[in-house]
VMD Tcl script that builds the backbone (N, CA, C; Angstrom):
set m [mol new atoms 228]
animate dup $m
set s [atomselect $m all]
$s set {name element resname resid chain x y z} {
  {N N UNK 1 A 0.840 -1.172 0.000}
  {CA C UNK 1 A 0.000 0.000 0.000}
  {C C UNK 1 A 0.894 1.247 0.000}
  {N N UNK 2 A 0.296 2.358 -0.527}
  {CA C UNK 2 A 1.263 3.415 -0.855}
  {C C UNK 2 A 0.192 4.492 -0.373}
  {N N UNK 3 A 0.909 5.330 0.782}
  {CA C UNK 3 A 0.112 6.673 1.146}
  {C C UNK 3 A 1.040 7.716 0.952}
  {N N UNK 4 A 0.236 9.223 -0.002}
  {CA C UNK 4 A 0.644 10.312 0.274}
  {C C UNK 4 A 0.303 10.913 1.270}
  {N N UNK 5 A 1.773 11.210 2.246}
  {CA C UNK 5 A 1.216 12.004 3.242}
  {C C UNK 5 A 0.744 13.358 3.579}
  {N N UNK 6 A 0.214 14.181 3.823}
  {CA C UNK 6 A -0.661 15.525 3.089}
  {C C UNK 6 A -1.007 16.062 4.532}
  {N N UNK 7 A -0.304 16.907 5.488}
  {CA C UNK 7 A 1.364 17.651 4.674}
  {C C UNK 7 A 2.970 16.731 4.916}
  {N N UNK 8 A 3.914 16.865 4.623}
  {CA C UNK 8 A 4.894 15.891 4.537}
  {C C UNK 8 A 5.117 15.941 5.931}
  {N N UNK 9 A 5.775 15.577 6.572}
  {CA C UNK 9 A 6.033 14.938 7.548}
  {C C UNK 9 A 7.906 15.138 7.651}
  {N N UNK 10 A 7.967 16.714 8.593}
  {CA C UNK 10 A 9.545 16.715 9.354}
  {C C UNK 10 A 10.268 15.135 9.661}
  {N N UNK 11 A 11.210 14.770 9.188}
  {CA C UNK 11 A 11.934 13.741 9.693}
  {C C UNK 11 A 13.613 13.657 9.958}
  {N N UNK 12 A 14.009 13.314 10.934}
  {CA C UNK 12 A 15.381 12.760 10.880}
  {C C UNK 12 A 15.732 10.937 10.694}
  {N N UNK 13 A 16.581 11.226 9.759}
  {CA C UNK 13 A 17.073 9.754 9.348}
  {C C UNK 13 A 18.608 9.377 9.297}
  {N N UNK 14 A 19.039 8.537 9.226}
  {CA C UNK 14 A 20.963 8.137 9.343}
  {C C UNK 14 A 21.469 9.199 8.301}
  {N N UNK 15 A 20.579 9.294 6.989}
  {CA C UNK 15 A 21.165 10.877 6.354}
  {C C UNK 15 A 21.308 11.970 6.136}
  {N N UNK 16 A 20.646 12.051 7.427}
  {CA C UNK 16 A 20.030 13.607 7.733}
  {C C UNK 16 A 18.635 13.995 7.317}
  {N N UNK 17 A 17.925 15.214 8.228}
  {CA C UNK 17 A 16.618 15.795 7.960}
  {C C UNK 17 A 16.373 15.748 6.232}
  {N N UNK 18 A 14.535 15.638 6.569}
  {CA C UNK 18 A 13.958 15.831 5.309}
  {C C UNK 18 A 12.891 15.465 5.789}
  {N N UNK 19 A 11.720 15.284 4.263}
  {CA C UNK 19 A 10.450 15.768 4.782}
  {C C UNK 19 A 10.089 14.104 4.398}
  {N N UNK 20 A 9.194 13.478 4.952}
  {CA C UNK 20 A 8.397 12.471 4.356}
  {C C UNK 20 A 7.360 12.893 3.513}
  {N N UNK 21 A 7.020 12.034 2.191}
  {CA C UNK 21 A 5.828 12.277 1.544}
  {C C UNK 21 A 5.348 11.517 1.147}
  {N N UNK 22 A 5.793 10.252 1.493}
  {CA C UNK 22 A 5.263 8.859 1.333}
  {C C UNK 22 A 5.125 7.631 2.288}
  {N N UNK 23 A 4.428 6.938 2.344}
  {CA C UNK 23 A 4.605 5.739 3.354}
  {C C UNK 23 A 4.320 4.593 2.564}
  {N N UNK 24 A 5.488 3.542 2.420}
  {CA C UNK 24 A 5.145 2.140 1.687}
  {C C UNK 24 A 4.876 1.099 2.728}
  {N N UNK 25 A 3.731 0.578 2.917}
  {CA C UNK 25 A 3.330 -0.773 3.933}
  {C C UNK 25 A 3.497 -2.270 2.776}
  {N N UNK 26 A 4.480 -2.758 2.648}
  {CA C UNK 26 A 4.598 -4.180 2.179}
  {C C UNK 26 A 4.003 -5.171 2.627}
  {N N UNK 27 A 3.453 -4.729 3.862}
  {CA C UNK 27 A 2.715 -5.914 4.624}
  {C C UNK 27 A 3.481 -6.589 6.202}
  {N N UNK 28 A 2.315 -7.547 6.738}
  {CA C UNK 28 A 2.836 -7.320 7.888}
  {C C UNK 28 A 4.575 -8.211 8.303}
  {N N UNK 29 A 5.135 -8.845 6.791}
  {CA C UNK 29 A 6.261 -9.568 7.531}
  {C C UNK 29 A 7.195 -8.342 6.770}
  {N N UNK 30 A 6.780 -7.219 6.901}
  {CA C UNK 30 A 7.921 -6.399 6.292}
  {C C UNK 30 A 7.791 -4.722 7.437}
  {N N UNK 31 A 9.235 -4.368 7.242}
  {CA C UNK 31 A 8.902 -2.627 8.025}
  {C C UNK 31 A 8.090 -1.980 7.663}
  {N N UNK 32 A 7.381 -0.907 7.949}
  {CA C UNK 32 A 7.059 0.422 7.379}
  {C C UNK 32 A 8.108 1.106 6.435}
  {N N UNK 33 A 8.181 1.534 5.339}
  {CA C UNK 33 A 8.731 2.279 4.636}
  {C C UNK 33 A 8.736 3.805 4.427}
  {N N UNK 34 A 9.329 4.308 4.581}
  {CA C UNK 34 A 9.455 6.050 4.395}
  {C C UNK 34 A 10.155 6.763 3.401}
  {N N UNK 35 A 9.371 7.032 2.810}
  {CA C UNK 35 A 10.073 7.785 1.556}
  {C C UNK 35 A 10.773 9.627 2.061}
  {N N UNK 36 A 11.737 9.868 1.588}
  {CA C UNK 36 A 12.258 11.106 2.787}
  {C C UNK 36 A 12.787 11.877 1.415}
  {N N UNK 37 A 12.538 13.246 0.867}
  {CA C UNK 37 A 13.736 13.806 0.530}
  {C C UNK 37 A 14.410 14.382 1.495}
  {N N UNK 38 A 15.788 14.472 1.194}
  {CA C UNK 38 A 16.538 14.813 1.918}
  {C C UNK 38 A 16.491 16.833 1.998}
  {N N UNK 39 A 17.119 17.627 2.829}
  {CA C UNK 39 A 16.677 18.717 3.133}
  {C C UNK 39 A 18.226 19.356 2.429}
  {N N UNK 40 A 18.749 18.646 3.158}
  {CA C UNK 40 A 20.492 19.143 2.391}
  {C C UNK 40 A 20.858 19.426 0.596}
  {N N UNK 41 A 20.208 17.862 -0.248}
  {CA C UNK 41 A 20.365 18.172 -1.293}
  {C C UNK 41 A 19.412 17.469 -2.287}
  {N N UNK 42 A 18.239 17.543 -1.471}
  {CA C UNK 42 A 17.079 17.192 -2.407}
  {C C UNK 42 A 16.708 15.760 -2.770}
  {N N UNK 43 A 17.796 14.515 -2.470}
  {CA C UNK 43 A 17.879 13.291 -2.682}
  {C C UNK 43 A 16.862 12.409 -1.830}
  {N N UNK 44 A 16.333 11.535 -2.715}
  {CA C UNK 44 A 14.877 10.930 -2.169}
  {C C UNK 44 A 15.330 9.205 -1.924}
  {N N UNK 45 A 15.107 9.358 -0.691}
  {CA C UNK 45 A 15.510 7.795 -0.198}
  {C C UNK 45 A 14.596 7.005 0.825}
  {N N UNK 46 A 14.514 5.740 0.590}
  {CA C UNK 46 A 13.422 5.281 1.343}
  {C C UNK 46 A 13.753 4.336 2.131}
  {N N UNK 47 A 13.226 4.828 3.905}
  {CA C UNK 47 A 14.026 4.600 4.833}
  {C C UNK 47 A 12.992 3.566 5.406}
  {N N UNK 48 A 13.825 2.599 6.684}
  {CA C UNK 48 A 12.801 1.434 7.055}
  {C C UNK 48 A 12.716 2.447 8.395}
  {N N UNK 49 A 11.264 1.733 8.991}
  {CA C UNK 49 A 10.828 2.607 10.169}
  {C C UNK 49 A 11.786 2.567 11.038}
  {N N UNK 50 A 12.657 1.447 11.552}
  {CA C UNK 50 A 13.146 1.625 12.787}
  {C C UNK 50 A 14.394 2.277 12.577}
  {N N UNK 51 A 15.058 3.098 11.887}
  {CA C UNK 51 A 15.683 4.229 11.129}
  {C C UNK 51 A 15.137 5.650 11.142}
  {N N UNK 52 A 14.163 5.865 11.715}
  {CA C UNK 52 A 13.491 7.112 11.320}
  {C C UNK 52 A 13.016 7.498 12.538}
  {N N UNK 53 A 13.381 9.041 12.931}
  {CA C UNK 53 A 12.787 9.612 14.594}
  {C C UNK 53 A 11.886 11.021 13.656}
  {N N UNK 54 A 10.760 11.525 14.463}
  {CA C UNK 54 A 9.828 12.840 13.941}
  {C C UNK 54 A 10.867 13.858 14.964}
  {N N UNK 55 A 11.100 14.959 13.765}
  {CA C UNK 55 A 11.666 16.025 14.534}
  {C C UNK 55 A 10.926 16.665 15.602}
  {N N UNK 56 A 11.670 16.998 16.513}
  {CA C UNK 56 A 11.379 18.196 17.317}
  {C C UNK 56 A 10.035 19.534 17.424}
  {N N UNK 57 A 9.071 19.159 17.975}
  {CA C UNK 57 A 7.749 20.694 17.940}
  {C C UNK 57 A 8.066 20.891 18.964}
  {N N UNK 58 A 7.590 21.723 19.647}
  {CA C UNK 58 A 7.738 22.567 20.620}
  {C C UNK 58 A 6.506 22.780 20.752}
  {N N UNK 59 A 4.979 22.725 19.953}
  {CA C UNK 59 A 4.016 23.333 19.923}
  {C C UNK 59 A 3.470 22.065 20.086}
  {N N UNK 60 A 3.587 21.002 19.868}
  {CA C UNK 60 A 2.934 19.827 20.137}
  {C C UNK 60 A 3.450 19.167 21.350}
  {N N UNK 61 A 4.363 19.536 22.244}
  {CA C UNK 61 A 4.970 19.383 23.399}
  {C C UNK 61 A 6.146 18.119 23.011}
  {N N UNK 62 A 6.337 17.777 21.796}
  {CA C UNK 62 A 7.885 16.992 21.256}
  {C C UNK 62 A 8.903 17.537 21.343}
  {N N UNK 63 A 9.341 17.918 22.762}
  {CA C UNK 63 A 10.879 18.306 22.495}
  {C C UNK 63 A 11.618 17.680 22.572}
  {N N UNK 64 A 12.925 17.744 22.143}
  {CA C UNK 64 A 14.213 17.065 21.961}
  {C C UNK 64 A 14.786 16.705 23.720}
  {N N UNK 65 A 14.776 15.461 23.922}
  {CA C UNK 65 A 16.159 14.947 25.128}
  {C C UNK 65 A 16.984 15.550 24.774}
  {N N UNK 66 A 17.791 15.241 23.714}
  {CA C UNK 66 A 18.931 15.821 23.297}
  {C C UNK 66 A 19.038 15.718 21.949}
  {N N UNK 67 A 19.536 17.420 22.261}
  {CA C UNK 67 A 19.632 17.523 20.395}
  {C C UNK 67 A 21.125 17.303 19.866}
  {N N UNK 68 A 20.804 16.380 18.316}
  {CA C UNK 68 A 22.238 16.241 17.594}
  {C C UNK 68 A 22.283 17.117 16.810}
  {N N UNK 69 A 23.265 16.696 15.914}
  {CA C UNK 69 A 23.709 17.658 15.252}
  {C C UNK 69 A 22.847 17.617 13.798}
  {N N UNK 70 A 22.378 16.661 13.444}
  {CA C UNK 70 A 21.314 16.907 12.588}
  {C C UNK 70 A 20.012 17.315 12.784}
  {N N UNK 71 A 19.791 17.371 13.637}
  {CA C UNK 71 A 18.220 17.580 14.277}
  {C C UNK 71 A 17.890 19.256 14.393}
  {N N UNK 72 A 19.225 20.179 14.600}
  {CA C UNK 72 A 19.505 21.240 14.441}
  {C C UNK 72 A 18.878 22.228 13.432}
  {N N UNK 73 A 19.253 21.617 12.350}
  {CA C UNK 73 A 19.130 21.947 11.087}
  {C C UNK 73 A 17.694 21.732 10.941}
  {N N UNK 74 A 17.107 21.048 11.484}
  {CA C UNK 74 A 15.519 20.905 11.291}
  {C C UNK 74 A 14.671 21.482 11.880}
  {N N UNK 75 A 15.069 22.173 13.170}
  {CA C UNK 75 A 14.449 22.845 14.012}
  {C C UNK 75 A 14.309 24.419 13.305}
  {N N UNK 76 A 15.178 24.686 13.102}
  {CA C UNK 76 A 15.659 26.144 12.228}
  {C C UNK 76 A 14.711 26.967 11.282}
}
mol reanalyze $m
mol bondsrecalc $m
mol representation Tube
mol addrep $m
């Protein structure tokens, strides 16, 4: 199954921030899939769920334990 997500979805991943705009479900003997462009240089890669944290709100009461050094860049 393939969902557009509407609006994308802030993410940090092992390659740094970007937005989600997709979700691939293969089913249940497989991960969640996340489709991410990247924020740095536009590159679209699709990440397995347990790879993937939702950035930082402040307005939804998600703040950061601790912030890295990519997570930075997303807050901004």
């Amino acid at each position: 199954m393939l969902q557009q997500l509407n609006p994308p979805l802030p993410m940090n991943t092992p390659r740094g921030p970007g937005l989600a705009h997709f979700l691939l479900d293969y089913g249940p003997e497989s991960h969640l899939m996340w489709v991410v462009f990247m924020d740095e240089d536009g590159a679209c890669w699709t990440v397995p769920n347990p790879e993937v944290r939702m950035c930082p709100n402040w307005s939804l009461g998600r703040r950061p334990k601790k912030l890295v050094p990519h997570a930075l860049t997303a807050v901004r």
